[in-house]
C-alpha positions in Angstrom: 10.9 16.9 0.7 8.8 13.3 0.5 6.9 13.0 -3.1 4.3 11.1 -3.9 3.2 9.2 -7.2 0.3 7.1 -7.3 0.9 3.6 -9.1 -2.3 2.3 -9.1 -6.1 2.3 -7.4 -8.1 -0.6 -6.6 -11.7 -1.1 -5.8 -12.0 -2.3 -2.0 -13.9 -5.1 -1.9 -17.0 -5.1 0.2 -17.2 -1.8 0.1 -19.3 0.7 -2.3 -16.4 3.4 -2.7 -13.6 2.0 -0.7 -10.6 2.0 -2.5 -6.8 0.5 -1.9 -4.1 3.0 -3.3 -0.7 2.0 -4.1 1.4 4.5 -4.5 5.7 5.7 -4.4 7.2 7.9 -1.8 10.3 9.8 -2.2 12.3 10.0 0.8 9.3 9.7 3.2 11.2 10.5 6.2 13.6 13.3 4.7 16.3 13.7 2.9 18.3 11.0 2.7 15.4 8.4 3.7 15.1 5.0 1.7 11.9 5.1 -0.8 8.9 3.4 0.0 5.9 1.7 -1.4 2.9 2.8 0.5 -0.3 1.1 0.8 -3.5 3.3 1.7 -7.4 2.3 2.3 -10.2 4.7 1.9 -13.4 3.2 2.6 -15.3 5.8 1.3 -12.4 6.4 -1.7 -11.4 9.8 -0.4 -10.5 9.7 3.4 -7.4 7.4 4.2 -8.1 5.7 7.6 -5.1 3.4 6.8 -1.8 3.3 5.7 1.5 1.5 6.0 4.7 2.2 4.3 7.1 -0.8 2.9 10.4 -0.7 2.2 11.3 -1.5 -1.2 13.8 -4.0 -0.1 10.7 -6.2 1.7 8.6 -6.2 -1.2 9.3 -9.8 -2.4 8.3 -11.1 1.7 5.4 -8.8 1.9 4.0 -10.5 -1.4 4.9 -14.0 -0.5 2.9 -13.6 3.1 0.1 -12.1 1.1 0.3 -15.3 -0.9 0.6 -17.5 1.5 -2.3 -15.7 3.6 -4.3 -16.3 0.5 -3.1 -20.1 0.2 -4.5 -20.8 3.3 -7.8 -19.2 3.1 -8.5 -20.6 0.2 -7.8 -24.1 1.7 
């Protein structure tokens, strides 16, 4: 049985209630199944209309793209 523990809300920007949610899953796929970060947007801070679920072991990639996303659209 998956469990869920939010980690932490942030405001969506451009948005007037959107929020990102970051939360842990326990076995997400049954028993047995790897944990998982997942990543959830609300646009209107309830509703999720997305979601993805990363590995804990791809955490350090999935930042650096974000960073280097970032790098180059600030540049």
């Amino acid at each position: 049985m998956s469990m869920t523990t939010e980690l932490k809300k942030i405001d969506l920007s451009g948005t007037k209630k959107g929020v990102i949610s970051i939360a842990d899953v326990k076995e997400p796929y049954g028993p047995g199944s790897n944990d998982v970060v997942s990543i959830a947007i609300a646009l209107n801070g309830e509703d999720i209309e997305w979601k993805v679920h990363i590995p804990y072991d791809n955490i350090d990639e999935v930042i650096e793209a974000l960073q280097l996303a970032k790098a180059k659209k600030e540049s």
